[in-house]
N, C-alpha and C positions, 0 to 999 in steps of 0.2 A: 616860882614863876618859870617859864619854861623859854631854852635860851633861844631860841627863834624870837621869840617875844621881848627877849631881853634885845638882840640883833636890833628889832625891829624898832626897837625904844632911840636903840641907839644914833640912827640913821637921824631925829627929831632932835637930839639933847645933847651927843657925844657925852654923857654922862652912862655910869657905869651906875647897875642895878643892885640895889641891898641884900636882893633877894634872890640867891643862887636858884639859876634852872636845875628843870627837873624833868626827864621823861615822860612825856603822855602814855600811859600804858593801855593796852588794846583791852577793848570792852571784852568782860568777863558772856559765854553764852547765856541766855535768857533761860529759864526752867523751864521745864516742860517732861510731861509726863506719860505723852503719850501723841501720834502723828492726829491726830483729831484734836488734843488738846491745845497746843500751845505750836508757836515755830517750828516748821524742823531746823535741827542744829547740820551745820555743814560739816562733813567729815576733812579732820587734817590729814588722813594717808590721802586724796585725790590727787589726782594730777590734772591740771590741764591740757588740753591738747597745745601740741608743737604748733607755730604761730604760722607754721611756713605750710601744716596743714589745713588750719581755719582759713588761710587764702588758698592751698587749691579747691578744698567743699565750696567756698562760695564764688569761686571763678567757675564750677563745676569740672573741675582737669580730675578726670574720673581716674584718667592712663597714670597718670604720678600719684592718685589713690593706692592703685591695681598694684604697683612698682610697690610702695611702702609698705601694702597689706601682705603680697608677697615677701617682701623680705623679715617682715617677723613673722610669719608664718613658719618657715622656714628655719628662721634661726630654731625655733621652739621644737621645731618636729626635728630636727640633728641636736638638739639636744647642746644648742651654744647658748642659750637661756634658760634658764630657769622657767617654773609657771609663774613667779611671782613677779619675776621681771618681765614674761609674757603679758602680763595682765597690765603692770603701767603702761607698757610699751603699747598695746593693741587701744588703752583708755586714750591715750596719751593721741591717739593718731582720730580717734572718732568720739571727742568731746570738746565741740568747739566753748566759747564762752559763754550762749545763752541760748533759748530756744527758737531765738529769732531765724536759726539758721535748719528750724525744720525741714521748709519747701527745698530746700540745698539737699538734706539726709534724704527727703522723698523722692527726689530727680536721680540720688545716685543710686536707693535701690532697685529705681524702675531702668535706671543704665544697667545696674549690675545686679540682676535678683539673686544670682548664686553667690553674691559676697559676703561674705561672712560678717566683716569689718562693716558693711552698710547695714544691715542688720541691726547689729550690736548698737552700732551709733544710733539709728534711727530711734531703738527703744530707751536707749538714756537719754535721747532726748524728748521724748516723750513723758518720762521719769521726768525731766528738770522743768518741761512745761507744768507736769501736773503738781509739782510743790512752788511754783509760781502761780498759780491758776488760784493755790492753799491760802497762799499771802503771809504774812507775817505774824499776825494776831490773833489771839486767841480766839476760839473755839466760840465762845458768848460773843465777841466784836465780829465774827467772819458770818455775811452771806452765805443763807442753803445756796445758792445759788454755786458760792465759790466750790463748795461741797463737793458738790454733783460736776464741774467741769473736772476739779480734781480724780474723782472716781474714773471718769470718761479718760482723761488722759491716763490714767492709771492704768487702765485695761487697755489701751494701744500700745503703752508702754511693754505690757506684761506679752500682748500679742506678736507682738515686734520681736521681741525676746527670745518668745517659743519658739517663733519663726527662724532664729537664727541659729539656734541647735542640731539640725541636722546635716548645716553646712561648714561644719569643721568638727571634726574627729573627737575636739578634746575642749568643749565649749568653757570651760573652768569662767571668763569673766564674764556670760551669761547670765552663768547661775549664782555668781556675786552678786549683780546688780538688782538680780530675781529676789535675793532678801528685800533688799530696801523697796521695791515694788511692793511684796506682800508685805512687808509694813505699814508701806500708806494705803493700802485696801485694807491693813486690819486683818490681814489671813496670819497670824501665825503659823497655824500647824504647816501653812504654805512655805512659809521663812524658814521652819526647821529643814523642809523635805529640798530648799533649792540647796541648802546648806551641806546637806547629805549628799546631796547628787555634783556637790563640788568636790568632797572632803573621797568621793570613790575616785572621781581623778588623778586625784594628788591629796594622800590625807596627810604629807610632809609642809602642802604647802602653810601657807599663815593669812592671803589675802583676805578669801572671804569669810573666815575666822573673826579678823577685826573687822569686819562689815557686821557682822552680828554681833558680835559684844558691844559696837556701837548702840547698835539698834537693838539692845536688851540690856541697857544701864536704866535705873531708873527712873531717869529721864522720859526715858521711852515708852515706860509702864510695865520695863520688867524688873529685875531682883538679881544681885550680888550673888544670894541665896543657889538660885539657879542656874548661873555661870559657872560657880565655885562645882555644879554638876557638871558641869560641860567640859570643864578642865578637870575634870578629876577622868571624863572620857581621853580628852588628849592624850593624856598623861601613861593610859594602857595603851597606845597605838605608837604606831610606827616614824610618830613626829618627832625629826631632829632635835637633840635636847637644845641645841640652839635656839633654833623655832620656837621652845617651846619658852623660852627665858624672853624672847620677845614679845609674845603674845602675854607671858604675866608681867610684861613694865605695858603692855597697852592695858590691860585693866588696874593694872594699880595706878594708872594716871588718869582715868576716865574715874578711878575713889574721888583722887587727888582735886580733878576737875567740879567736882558735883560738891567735895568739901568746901573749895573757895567759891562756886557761883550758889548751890544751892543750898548751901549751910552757912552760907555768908562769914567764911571764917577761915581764913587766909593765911593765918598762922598754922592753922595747921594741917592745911593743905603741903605746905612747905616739905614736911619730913617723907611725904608720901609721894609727891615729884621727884625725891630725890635718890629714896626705893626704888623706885618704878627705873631710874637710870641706873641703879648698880645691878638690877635684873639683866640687865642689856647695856652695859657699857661702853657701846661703840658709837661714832660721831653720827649713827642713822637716827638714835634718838637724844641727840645733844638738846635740841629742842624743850626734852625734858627740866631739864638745869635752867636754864633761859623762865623758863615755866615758875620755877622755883624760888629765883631771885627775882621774878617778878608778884608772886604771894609775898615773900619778905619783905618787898619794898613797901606790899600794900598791909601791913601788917605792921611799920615801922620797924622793920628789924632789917635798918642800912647795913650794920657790919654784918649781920649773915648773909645779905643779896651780893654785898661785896667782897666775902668770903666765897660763893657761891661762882660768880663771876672769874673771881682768879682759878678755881680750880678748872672752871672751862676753859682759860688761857693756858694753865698749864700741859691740859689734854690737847688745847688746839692750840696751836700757836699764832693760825694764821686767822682766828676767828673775828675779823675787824669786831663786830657787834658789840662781843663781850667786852674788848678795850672801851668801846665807844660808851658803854652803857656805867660802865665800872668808871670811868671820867665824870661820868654826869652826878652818881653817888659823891663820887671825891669833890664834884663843886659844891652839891646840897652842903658839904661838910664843911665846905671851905676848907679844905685839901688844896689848893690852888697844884700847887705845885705839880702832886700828885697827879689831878686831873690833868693837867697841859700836859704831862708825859705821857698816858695813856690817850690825848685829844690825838697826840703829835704820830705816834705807832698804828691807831684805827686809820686815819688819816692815808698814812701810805699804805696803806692794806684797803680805801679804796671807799673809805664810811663816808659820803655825804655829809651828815650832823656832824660826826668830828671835825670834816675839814672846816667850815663854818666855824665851829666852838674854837679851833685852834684857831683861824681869823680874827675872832672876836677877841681873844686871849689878846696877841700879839698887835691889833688895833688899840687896845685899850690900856695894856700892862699887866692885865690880871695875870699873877701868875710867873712876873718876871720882871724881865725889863721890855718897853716897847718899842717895837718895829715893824712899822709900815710896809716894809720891802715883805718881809716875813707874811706877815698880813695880807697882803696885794695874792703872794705864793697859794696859797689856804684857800682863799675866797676864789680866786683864778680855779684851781683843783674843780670844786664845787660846781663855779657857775657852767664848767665846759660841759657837767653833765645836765644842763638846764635849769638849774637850783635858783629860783628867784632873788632868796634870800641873800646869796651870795653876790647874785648881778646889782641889787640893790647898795652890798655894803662897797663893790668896786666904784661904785658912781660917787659913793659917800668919801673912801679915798682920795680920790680924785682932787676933790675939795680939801683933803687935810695936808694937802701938799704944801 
């Protein structure tokens, strides 16, 4: 049972649950074989745009656009970014949260037609209309109708795109985005050639690299088969061999991905998450590991996820999650002890759930001896960041005075 629910027992009964909580784990992606078949999958490298830019697009503050778009511009042409960090950075500033914020991209191109950044924006947002336009469901449950708006936005998308090409020197997240366009139009040979016209840019970089091996896993309707060509190109060119140990942990976890969602088999997805991080061993794709003791858990194999766990604690010290996640193991186990020491470390490192589950701990005894004062601390933590759960068990408090 899960401890929110155990929390939430508690507030009714002051009785303590038999049935150690247990993390909800995030729904595995749906299959799909192909942008006509099935859902598109949402890519984990996105970024969001900056919160502080989705309010000036939809205030229309074009000038604090002009300001932003300048300054990574800039950084990137002196050469104090990278392309790869160009390419968050420029997504980052013209990808608000949904396409609601169209008529906002259409006003700034028609302010600024020479801007590069409105451009760019305007065609991924175009891109996120036309995979909302697609819907969720399959291919046999989805209206021609939905079809045909998809294709329409798709090709404004793609227009928007080209259009933005001749307004900055070195279009590299363009020609990114330009894959995933000719995948939901079904252009291939288009997807390779945006791919090319990135990869002469910068063929050091890795961005739109994992935008294609995305969008040519299986899933997608292409083949392991033909990657395994793709990288065998890498491999002759002039990509940093760093680069090149990142790009093979993003395919061996898109294996690893498609073992536990579309092989339905979670165990042994596990060894291949865990590959795919000693590829690339650094905290960019810690993610990985997280990944892995999360197939474990779904696998029953608690002492590997919690194996799994520590070793991320040991890499990161500061990683609340790991604590937080490795506690909730220790209670399915009735670990008590265990768990309240890793509840009590996520905790001050800032975990929500922990501080609740150490509340709960020290409300009830699990785990020790009990104290309320203790408890009031934990729950207090929690509720300042709005956590209902926690506003709920301070009022319950209250009462056990």
């Amino acid at each position: 049972m899960n401890l929110h629910r155990l929390l939430a027992i508690c507030v009714a009964t002051f009785a303590i649950s038999a049935s150690p909580p247990v993390f909800a784990e995030a729904k595995a992606p749906a299959p799909a074989s192909s942008a006509q078949q099935a859902a598109p999958q949402v890519s984990k490298e996105k970024k969001p745009a900056d919160v502080r830019y989705v309010v000036m697009l939809g205030s229309h503050d074009f000038d604090g656009l002009d300001v932003a778009e300048k300054t990574i511009l800039d950084n990137y042409r002196h050469g104090r970014i990278d392309t790869d960090e160009f390419s968050k950075q420029i997504t980052g500033l013209v990808s608000p949260p949904s396409s609601s914020y169209l008529p906002d991209a259409r006003k700034w191109v028609e302010a600024r037609p020479r801007s590069y950044a409105a451009r760019l924006g305007l065609g991924i947002l175009y891109l996120r209309a036309a995979w909302e336009a697609r819907g969720t469901k399959w291919a046999r449950e989805t209206a021609r109708e939905q079809f045909e708006q998809m294709g329409v936005m798709g090709q404004q998308a793609l227009d928007s795109l080209r259009a933005s090409l001749p307004l900055f020197e070195k279009p590299y997240p363009s020609y990114t985005a330009m894959i995933e366009v000719a995948t939901l139009l079904s252009q291939r040979e288009e997807q390779r050639g945006a791919l090319n016209e990135a990869v002469k840019i910068d063929p050091s970089a890795t961005s739109a690299y994992v935008e294609y091996i995305r969008l040519n896993t299986p899933r997608w309707g292409g083949s392991y088969k033909a990657l395994e060509s793709l990288f065998a190109e890498i491999k002759r060119g002039p990509m940093p061999a760093l680069n090149q140990a990142y790009l093979d942990a993003i395919l061996l976890s898109w294996k690893a991905n498609d073992e536990r969602s579309l092989n339905n088999n979670p165990a042994g997805a596990v060894p291949l998450y865990i590959e795919a991080y000693e590829r690339f061993p650094y905290h960019r794709l810690v993610n990985l590991l997280y990944s892995a003791a999360s197939a474990a858990k779904a696998a029953n194999q608690q002492k590997t996820a919690i194996d799994i766990y520590t070793r991320i604690i040991a890499a990161y010290p500061d990683e609340a999650v790991a604590y937080s996640k490795r506690g909730d193991l220790y209670n399915t186990a009735e670990s008590y002890d265990l768990a309240l020491k890793d509840f009590i470390v996520a905790s001050r490192l800032g975990d929500t759930f922990a501080q609740n589950a150490a509340g709960y701990y020290y409300m009830t005894g699990r785990g020790g001896s009990k104290d309320l004062k203790l408890a009031k601390t934990y729950f207090s933590q929690a509720a300042a960041k709005g956590d209902k759960h926690a506003e709920e068990k301070l009022k319950l408090l209250e009462g056990m005075k």
